[in-house]
C-alpha positions in Angstrom: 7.8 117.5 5.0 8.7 113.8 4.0 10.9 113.6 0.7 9.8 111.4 -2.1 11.7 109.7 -5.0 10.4 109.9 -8.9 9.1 106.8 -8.2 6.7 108.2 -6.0 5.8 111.3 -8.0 5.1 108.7 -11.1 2.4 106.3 -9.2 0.1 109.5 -8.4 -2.1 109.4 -11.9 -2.8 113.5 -12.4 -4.9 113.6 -15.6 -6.1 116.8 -17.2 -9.8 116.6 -17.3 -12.7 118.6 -18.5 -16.1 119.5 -16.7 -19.2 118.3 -18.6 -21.6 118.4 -15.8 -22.2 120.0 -12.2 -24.9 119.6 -9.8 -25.7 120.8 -6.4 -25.0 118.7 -3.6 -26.6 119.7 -0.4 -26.6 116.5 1.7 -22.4 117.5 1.6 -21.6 118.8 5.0 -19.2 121.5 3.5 -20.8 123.7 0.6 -19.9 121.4 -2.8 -21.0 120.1 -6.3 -21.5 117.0 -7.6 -18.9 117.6 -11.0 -18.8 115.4 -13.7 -15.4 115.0 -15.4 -14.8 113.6 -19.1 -11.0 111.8 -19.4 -11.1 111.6 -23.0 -9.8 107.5 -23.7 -10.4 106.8 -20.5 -14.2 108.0 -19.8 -16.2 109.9 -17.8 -15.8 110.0 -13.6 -17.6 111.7 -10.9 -16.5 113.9 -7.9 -17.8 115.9 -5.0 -15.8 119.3 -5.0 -15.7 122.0 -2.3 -15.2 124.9 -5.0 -18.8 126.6 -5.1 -17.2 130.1 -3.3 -15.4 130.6 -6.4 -17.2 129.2 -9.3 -20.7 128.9 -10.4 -21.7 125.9 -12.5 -21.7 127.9 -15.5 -18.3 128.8 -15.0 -17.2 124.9 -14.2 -19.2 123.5 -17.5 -16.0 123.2 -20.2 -13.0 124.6 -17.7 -10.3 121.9 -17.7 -8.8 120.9 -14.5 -6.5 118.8 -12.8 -7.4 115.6 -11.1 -6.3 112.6 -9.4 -7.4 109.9 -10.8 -6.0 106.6 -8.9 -7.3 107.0 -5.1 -9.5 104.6 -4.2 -13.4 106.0 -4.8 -15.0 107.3 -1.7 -18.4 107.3 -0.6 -19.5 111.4 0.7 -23.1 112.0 1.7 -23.9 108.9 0.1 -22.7 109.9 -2.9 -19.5 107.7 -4.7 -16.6 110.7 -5.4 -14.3 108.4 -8.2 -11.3 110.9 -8.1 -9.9 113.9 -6.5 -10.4 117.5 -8.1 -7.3 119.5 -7.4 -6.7 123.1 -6.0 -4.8 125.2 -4.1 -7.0 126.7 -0.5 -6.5 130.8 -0.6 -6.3 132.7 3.0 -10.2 132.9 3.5 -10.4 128.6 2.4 -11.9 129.0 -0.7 -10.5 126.5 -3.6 -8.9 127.7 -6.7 -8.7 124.9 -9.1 -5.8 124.0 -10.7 -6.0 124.0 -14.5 -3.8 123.4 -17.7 -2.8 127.1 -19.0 -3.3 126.0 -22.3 -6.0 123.0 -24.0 -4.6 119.4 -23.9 -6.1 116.3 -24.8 -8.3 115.1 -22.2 -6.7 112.5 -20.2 -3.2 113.6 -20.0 -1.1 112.6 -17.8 0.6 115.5 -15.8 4.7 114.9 -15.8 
């Protein structure tokens, strides 16, 4: 494991976010969804999550995650992914997302 400095830790932009839209995405080569995320000040983004073995799109719509939002957008499936939807992978692979345990203001930065 390499060690980092603060420094590091600070460039990393981890926002709270909440889902306000999901749709199927079945050109993906791994089962996924197309989720749209709302940041509050700083708008609405896109990203393609592998999370569909534990979550339905009902259960998605309004959860608040965790999300990274200053990588460089990638293109998957032709699809655009604008930031990275975080989670931890249990022992069978499946993502559990990663989610505030109490509301905060979409946006905020994780510290």
């Amino acid at each position: 494991m390499d060690l980092i400095d603060w420094a590091d830790f600070e460039r990393v932009e981890l926002r709270a976010s909440t889902v306000v839209g999901v749709e199927p995405f079945p050109e993906a080569r791994k089962p996924a969804y197309k989720l749209t995320v709302d940041f509050g000040e700083l708008g609405l983004r896109r990203s393609s999550a592998q999370v569909t073995d534990l979550y339905s799109p009902e259960e998605l719509i309004g959860r608040q995650i965790v999300t990274v939002i200053n990588f460089a957008p990638k293109r998957i499936a032709g699809f655009m992914s604008e930031c990275l939807v975080t989670g931890f992978a249990d022992e069978e692979g499946r993502v559990a997302l990663i989610s505030p345990t109490h509301p905060v203001p979409n946006g905020a930065k994780l510290f």
